[in-house]
TORGU-766640 format. One record per residue (C-alpha): x, y, z; chain; residue in one letter. Coordinates in nm, 3 decimals. Each point is the difference from the previous one (the first is absolute). Layout:
BEGIN
{{X,Y,Z},"A","A"}
...
REM end
This chain:
BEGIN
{{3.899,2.887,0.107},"A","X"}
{{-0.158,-0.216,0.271},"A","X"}
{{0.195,-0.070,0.316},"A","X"}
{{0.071,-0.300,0.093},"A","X"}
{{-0.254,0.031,0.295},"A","X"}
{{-0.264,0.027,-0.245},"A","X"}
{{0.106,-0.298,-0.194},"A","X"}
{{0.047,-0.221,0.254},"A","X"}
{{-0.397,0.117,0.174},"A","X"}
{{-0.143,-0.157,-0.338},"A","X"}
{{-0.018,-0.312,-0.174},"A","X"}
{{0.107,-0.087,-0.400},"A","X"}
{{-0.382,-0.014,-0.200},"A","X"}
{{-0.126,-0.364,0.063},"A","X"}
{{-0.057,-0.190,-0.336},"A","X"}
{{-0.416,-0.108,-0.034},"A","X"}
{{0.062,-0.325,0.025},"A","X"}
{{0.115,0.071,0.346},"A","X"}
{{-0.252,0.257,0.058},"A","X"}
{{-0.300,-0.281,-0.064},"A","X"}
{{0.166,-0.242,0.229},"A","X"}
{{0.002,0.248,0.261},"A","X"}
{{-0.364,0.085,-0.086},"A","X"}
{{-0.084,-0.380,0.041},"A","X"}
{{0.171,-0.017,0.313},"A","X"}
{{-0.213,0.291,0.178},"A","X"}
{{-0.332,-0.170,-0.068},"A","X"}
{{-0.057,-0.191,0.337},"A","X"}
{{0.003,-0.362,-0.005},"A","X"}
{{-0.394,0.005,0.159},"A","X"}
{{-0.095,0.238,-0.293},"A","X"}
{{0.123,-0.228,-0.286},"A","X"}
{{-0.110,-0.367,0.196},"A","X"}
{{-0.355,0.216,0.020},"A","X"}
{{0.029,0.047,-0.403},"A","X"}
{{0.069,-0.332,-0.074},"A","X"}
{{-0.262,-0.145,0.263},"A","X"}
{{-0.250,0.248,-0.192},"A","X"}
{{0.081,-0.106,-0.331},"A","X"}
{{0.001,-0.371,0.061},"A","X"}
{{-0.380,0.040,0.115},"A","X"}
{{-0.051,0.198,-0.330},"A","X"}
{{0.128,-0.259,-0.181},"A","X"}
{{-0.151,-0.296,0.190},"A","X"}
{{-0.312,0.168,-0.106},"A","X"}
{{0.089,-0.018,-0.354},"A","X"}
{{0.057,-0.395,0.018},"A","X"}
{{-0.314,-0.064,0.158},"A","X"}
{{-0.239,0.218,-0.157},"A","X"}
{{-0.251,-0.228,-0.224},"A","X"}
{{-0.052,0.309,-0.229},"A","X"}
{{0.310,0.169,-0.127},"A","X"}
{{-0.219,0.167,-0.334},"A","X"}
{{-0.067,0.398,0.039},"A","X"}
{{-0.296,-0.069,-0.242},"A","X"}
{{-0.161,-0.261,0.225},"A","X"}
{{0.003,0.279,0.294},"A","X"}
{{-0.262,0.188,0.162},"A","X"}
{{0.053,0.372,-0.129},"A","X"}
{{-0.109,0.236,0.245},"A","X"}
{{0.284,0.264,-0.073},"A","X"}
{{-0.056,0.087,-0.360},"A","X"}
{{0.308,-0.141,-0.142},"A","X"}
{{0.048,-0.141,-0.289},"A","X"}
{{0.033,-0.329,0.039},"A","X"}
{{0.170,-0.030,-0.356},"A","X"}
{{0.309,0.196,0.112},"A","X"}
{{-0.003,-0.226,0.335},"A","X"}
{{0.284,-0.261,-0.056},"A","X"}
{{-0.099,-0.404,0.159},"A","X"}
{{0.175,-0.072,0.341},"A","X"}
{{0.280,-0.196,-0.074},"A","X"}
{{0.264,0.281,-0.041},"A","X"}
{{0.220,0.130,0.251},"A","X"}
{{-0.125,0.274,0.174},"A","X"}
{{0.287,0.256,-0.087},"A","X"}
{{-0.029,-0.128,-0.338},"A","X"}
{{-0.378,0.064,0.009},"A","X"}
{{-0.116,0.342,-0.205},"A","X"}
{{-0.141,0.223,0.237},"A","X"}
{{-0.327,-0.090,-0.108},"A","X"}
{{-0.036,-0.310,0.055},"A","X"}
{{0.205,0.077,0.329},"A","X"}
{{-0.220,0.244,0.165},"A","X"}
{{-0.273,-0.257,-0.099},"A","X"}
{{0.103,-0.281,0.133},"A","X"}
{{0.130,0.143,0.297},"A","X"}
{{-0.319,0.128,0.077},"A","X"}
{{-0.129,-0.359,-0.018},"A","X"}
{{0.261,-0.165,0.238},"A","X"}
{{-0.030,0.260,0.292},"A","X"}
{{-0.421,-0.077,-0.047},"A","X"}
{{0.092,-0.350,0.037},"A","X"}
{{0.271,-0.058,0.246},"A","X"}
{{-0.044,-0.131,0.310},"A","X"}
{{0.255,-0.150,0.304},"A","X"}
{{0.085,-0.330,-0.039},"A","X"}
{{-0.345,-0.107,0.232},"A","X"}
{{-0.182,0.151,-0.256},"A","X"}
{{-0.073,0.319,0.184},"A","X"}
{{0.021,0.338,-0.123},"A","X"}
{{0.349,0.204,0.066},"A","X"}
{{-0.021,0.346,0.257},"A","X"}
{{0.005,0.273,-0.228},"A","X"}
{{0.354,0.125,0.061},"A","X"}
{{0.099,-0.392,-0.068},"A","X"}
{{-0.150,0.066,-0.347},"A","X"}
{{0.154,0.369,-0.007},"A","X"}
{{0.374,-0.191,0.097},"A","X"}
{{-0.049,-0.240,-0.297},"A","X"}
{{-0.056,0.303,-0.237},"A","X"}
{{0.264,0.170,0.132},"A","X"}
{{0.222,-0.289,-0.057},"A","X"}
{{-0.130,-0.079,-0.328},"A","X"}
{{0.095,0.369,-0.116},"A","X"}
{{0.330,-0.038,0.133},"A","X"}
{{0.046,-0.297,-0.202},"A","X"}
{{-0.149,0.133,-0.297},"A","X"}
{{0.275,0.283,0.039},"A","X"}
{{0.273,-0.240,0.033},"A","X"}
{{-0.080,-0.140,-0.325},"A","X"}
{{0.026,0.334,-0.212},"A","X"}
{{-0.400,0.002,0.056},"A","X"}
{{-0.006,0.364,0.214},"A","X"}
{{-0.249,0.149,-0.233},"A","X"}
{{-0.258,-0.281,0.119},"A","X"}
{{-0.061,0.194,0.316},"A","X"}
{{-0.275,-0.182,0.138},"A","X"}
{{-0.075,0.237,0.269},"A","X"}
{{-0.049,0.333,-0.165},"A","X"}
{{-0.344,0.037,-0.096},"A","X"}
{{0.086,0.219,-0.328},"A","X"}
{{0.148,-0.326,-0.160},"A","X"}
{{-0.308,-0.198,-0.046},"A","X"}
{{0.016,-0.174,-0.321},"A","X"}
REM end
């Protein structure tokens, strides 16, 4: 039997509800502003892109455009198909507010952001940043 040292050194089991508030809580407040300041561009893109048809696209990747969905979905909604290739097409065309292009670990914080986000939505098998899940 357990002394009461021992029991008092440890907490009761937390319930999960508890445990994914906690979780929330320890992402820091710069990390999930840089998320939502990531995914705002993304989707400021998506309002004021003239062409939102996969079939209308330049193909240089292969894909087929018939499994690409349009781009009017929301990106953790998107299949990863149509993610990957759209994706691929915003960080081509994004640019700073002045119209100039981004440093490249600007662009590489964006990503990073956009995966996180992607992973807050149930998405973590879109891993945009592994190479071996090209779609």
């Amino acid at each position: 039997m357990a002394s009461s040292f021992t029991k008092k050194r440890f907490r009761e089991p937390e319930s999960v509800e508890h445990t994914i508030e906690n979780v929330k809580k320890s992402t820091p407040r710069s990390t999930m502003n840089k998320n939502r300041w990531a995914v705002r561009i993304f989707e400021e893109w998506q309002v004021v892109r003239e062409n939102k048809e996969a079939n209308r696209e330049e193909n240089p990747f292969k894909v087929n455009l018939e499994v690409v969905e349009n781009l009017n979905k929301p990106l953790w909604k998107m299949s990863l198909a149509s993610m990957n290739f759209w994706l691929i097409k915003f960080i081509q065309e994004l640019t700073d507010k002045d119209g100039d292009a981004y440093p490249g670990k600007t662009i590489y914080q964006i990503v990073c952001s956009i995966r996180r986000y992607l992973e807050e939505h149930g998405r973590a098998e879109a891993n945009i940043l592994d190479g071996k899940n090209y779609r």
